[in-house]
Structures are given as C-alpha cells and as structure tokens.
DSSP file (Angstrom, degrees, kcal/mol; ACC not computed):
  #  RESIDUE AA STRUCTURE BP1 BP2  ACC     N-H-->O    O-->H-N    N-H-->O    O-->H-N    TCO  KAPPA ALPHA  PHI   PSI    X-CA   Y-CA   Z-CA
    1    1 A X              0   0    0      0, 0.0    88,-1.8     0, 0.0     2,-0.4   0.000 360.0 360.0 360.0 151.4  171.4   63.8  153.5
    2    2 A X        -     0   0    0     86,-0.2     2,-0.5     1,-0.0    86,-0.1  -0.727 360.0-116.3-113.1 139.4  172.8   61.9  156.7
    3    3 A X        -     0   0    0     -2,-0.4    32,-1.9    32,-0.3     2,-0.3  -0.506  35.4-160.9 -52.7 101.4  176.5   61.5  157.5
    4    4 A X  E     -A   34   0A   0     -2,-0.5     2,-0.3    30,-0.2    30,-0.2  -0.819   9.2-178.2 -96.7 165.6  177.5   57.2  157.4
    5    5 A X  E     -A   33   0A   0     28,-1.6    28,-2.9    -2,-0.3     2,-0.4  -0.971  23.0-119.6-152.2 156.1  180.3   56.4  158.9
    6    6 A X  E     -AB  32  15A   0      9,-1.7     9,-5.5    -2,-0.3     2,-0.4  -0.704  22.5-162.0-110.5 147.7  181.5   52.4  158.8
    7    7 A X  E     -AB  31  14A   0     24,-1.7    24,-1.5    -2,-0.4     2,-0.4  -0.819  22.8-102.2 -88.8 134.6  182.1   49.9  161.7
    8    8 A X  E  >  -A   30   0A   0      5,-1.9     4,-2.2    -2,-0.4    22,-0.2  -0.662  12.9-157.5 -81.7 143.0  183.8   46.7  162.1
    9    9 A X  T  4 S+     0   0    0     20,-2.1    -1,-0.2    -2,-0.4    21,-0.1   0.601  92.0  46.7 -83.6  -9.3  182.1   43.6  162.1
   10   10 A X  T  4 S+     0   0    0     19,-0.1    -1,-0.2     3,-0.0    20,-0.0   0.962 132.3   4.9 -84.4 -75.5  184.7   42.0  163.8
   11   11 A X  T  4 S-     0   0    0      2,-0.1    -2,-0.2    16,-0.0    -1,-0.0   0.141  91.6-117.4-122.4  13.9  185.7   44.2  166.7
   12   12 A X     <  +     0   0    0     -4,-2.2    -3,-0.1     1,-0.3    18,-0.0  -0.198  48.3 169.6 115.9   4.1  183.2   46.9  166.4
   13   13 A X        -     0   0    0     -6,-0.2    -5,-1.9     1,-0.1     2,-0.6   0.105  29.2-140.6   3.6 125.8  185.9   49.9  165.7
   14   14 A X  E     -B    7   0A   0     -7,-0.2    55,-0.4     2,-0.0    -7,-0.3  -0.971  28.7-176.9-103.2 106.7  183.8   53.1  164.6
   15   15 A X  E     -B    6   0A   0     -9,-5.5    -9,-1.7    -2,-0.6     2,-0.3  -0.825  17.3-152.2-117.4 158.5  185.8   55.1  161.4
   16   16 A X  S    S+     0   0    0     -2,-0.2    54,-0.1   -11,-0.2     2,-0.1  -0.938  84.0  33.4-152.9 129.1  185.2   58.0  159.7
   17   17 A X  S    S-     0   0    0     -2,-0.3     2,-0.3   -13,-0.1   -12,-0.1   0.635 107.9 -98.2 -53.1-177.1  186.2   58.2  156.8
   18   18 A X        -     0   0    0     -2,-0.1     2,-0.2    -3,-0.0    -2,-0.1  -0.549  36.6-154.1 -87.1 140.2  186.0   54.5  155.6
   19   19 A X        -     0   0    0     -2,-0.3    11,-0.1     1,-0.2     3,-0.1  -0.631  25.2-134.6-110.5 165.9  188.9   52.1  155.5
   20   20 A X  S    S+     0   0    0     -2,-0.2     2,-0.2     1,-0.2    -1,-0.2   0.998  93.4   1.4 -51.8 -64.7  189.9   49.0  153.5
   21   21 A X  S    S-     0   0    0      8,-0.1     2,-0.3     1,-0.1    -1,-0.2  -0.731  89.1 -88.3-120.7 162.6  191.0   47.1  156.9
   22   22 A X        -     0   0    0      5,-1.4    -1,-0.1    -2,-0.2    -2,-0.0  -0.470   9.8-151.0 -54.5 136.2  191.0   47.8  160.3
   23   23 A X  S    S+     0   0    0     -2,-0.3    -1,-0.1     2,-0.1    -3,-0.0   0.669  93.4  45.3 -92.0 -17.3  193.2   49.2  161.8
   24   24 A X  S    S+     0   0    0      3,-0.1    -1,-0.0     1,-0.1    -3,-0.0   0.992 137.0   8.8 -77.3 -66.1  192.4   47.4  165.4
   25   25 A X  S    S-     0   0    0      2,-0.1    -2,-0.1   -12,-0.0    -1,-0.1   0.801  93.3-120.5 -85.4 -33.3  192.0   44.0  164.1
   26   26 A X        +     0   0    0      1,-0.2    -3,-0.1     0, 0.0     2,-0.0   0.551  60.0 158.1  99.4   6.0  193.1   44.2  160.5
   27   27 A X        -     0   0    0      1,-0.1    -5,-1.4     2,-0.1    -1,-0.2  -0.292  35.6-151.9 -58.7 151.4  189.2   42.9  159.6
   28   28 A X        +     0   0    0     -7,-0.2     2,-0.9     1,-0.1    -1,-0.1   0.257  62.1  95.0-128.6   8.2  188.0   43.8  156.0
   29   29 A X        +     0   0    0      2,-0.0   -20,-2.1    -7,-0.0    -1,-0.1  -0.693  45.7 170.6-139.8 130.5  184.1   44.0  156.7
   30   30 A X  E     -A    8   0A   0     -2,-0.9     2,-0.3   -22,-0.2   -22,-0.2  -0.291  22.7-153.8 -88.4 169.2  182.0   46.8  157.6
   31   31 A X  E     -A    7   0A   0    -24,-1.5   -24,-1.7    -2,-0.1     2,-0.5  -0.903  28.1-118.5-141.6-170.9  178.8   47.7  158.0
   32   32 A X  E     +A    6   0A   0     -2,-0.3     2,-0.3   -26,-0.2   -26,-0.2  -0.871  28.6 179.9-158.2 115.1  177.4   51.3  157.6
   33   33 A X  E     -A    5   0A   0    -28,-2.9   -28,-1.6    -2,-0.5     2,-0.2  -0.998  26.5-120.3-144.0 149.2  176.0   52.9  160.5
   34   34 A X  E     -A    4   0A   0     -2,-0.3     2,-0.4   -30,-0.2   -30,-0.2  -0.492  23.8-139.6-106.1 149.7  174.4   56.9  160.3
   35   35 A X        +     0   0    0    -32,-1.9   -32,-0.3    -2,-0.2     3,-0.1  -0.739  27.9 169.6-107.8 140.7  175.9   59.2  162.4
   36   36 A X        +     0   0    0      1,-0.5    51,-1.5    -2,-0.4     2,-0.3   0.579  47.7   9.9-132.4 -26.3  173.7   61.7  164.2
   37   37 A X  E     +C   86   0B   0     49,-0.2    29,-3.1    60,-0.0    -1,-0.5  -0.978  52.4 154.6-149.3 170.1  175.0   63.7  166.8
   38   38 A X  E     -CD  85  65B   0     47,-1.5    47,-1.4    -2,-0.3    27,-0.2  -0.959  36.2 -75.7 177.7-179.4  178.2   64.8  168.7
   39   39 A X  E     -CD  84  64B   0     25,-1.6    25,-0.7    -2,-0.2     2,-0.4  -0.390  33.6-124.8 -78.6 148.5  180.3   67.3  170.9
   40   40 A X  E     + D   0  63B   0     43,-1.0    42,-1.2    23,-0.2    23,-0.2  -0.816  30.0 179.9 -80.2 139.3  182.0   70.5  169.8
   41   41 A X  E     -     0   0B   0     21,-0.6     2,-0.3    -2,-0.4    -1,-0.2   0.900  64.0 -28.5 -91.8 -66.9  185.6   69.9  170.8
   42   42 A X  E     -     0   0B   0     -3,-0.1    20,-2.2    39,-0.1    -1,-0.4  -0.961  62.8-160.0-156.0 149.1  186.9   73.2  169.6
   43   43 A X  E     - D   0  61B   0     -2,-0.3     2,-0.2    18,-0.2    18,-0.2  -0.821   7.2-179.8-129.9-168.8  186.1   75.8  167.0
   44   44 A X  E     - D   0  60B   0     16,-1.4    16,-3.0    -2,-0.3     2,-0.4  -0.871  27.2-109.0-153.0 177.3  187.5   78.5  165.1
   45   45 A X  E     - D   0  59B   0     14,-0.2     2,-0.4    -2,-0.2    14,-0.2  -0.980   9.2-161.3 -93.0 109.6  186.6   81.4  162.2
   46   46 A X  E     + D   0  58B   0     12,-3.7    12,-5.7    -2,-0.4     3,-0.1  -0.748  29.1 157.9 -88.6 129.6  188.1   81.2  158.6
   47   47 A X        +     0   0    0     -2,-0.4     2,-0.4    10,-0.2    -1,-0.2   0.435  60.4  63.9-128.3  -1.8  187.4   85.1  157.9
   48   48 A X        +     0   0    0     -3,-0.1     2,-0.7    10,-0.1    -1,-0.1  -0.769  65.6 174.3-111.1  85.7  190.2   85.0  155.1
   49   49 A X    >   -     0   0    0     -2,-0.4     3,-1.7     3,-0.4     6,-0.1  -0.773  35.9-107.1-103.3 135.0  190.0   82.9  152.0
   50   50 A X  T 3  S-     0   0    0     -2,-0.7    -1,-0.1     1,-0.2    -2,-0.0  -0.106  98.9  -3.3 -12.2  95.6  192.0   82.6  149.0
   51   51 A X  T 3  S+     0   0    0     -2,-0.1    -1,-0.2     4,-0.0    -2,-0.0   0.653 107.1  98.9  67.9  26.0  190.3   84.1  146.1
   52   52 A X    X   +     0   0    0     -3,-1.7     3,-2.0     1,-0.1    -3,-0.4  -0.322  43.5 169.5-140.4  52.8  187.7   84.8  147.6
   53   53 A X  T 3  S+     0   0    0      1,-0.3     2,-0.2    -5,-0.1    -4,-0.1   0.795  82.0  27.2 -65.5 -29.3  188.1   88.5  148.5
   54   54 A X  T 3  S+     0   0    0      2,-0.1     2,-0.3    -5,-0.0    -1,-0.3  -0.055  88.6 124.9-122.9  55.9  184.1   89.4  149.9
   55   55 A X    <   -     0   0    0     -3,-2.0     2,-0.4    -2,-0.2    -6,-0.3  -0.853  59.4-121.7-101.7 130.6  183.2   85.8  151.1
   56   56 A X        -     0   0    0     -2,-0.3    -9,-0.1     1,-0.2    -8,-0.1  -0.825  33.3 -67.0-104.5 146.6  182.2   85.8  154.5
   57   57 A X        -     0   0    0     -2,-0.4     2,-0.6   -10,-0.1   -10,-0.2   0.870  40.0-155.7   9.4 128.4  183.3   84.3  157.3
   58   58 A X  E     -D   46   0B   0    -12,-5.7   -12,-3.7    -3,-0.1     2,-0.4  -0.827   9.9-146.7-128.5 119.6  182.9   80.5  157.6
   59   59 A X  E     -D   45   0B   0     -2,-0.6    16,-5.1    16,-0.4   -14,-0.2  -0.588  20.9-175.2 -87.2 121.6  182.8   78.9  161.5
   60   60 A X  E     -DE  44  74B   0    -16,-3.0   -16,-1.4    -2,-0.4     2,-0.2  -0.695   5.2-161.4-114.4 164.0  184.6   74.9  161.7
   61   61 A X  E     -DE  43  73B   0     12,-2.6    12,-2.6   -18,-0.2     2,-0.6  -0.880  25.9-121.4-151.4 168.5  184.6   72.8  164.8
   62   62 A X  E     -     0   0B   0    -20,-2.2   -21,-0.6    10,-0.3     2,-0.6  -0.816  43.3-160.1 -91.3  56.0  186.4   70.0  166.0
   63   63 A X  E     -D   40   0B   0     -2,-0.6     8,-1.3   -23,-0.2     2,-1.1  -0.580  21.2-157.3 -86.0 102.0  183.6   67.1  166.7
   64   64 A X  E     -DF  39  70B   0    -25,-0.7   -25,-1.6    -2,-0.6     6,-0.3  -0.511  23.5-137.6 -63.0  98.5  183.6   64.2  168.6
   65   65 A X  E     -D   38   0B   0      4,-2.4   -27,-0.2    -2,-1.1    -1,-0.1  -0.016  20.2-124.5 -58.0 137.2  180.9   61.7  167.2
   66   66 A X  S    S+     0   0    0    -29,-3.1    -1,-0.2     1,-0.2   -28,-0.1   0.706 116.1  59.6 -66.8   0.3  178.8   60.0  170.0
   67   67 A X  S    S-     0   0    0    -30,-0.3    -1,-0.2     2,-0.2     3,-0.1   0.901 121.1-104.2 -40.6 -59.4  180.3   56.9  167.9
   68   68 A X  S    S+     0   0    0      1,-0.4   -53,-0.1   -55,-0.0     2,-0.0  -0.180  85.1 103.9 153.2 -91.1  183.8   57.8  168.4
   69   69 A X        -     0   0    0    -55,-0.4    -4,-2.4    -5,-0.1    -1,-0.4  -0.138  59.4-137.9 -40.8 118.1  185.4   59.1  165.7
   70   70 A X  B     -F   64   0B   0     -6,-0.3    -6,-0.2   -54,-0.1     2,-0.2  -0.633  24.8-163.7 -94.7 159.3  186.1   63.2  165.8
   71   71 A X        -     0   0    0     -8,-1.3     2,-0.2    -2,-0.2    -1,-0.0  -0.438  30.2-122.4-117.2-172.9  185.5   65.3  162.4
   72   72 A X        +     0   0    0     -2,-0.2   -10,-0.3   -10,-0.2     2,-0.2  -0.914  47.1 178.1-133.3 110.5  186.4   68.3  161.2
   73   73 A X  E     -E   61   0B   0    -12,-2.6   -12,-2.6    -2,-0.2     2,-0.2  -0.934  38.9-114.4-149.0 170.5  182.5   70.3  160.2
   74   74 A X  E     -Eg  60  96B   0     21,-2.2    23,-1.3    -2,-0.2     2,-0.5  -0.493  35.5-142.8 -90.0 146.2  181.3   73.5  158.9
   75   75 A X  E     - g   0  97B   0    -16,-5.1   -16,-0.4    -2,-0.2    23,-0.1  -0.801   2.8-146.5 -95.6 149.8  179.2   75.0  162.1
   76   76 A X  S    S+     0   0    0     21,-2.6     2,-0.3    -2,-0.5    -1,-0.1   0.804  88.2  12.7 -86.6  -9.2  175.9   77.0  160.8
   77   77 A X  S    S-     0   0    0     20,-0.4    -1,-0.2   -18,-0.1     2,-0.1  -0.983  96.4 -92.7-153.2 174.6  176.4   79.1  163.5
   78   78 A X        +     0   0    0     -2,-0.3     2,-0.3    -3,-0.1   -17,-0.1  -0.596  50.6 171.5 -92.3 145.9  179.4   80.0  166.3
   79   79 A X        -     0   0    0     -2,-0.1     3,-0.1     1,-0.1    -4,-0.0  -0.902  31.2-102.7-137.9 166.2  178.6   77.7  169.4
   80   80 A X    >   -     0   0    0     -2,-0.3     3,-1.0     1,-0.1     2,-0.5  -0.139  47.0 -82.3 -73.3 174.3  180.9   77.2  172.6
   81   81 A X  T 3  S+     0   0    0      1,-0.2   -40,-0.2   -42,-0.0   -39,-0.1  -0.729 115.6  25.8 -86.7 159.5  182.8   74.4  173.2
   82   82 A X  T 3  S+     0   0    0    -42,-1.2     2,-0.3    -2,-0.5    -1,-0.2   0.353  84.8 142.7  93.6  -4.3  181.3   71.4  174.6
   83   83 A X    <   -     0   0    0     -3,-1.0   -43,-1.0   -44,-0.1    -1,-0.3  -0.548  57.6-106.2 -92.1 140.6  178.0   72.6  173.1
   84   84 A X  E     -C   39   0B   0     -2,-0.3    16,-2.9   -45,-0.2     2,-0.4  -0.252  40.5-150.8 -36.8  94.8  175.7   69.4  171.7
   85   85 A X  E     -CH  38  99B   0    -47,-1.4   -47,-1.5    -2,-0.3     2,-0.5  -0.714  21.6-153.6 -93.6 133.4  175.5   68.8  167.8
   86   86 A X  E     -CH  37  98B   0     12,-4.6    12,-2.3    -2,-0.4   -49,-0.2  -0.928  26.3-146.9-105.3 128.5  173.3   67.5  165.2
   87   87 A X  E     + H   0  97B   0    -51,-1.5     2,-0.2    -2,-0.5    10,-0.2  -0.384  25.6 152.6-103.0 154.6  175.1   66.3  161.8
   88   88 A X  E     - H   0  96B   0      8,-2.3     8,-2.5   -86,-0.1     2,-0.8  -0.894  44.4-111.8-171.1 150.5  174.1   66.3  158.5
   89   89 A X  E     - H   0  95B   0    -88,-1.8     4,-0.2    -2,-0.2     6,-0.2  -0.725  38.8-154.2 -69.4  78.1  175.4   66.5  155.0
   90   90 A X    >   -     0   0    0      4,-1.7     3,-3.7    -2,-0.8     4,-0.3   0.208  28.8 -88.9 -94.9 162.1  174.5   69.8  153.4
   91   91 A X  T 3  S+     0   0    0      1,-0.3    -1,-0.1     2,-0.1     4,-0.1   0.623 124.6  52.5 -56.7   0.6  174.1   70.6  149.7
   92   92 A X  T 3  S-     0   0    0      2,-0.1    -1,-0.3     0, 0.0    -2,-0.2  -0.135 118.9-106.9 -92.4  25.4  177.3   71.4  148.9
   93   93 A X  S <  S+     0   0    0     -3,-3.7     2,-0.3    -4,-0.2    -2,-0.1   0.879  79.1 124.1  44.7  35.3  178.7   68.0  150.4
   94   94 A X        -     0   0    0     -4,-0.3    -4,-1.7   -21,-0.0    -1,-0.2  -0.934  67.8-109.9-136.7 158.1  180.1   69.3  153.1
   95   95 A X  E     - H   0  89B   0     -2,-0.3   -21,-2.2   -23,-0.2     2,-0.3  -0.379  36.4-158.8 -87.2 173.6  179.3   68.2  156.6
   96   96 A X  E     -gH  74  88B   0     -8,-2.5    -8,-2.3   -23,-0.2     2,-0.4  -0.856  11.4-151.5-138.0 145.5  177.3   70.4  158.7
   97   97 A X  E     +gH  75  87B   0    -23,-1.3   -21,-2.6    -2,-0.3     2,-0.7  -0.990  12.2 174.6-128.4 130.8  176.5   71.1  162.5
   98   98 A X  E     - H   0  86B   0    -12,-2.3   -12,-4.6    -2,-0.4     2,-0.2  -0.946  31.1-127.8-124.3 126.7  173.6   72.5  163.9
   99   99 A X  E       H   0  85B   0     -2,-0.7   -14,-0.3   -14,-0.3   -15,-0.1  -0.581 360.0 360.0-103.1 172.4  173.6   72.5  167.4
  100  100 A X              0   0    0    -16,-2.9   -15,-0.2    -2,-0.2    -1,-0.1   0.623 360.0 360.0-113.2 360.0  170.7   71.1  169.5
C-alpha cells in the first residue's frame, strides 16, 4: 500500500497528515499526491516496550519527504543518518522505510 499525502491546490503546500484548510493560504482544496521516497533525518531504537516484556527491538527515523513534509516511520532495518528511503504502508498500517 503507498503512503498519500495531500497538497494545496491553491498554493501548492505539501501536508502530511491531511488538513481541513491550509495553513499557508487558509485554501480548503486538496489533491492527493503518493509519496515515495525521503531522507533519514535521525533515528533511534525502542528496545523497551510496555507490556511487551520479549518484543524485540523496533528501529524509528525522523524522515524528510522529498515533498516536504518530515514523518515519524518504522525503519526495517538500522540505517545512518542521511541514508536515502523508500516509503510504504505496511500491513499493520504503519508506515515503513526501506532504504534504497
């Protein structure tokens, strides 16, 4: 499944998640454009979860879309920072980076 993220038609603003109005112009229509790649900013390792005593280790990064917009996504594997990404929605509905 692909990652959307919406644009304004107005003033071409790229947001992630989607908003009612703009916040740049205050415009109320988007149009829906698929996100495909972007930068690792920063990562970390969550290697402790709540209720979850023998879960292992889950790797986040910091992502700048080549839109615009930075995320928050699960990495499938530890990368550096700066290193190249490809987004995707994974089966659990949570976004994913693979880098390329």
């Amino acid at each position: 499944m692909s990652l959307d993220m919406t644009q304004c038609t107005q003033c071409g603003l790229a947001l992630f998640p989607a908003r009612y109005f703009c916040p740049r112009c205050g415009g109320s229509d988007w149009t829906r454009c698929a996100v495909h790649s972007g930068t690792v900013m920063e990562s970390t390792v969550v290697r402790h979860r709540a209720g979850e005593h023998d879960a292992p280790p889950i790797h986040l990064a910091t992502v700048q879309l080549d839109e615009g917009p930075t995320i928050i996504a699960r990495l499938n594997a530890p990368v550096g920072d700066g290193t190249a990404v490809r987004l995707e929605v994974g089966d659990d509905r949570c976004i994913v980076a693979h880098a390329l």
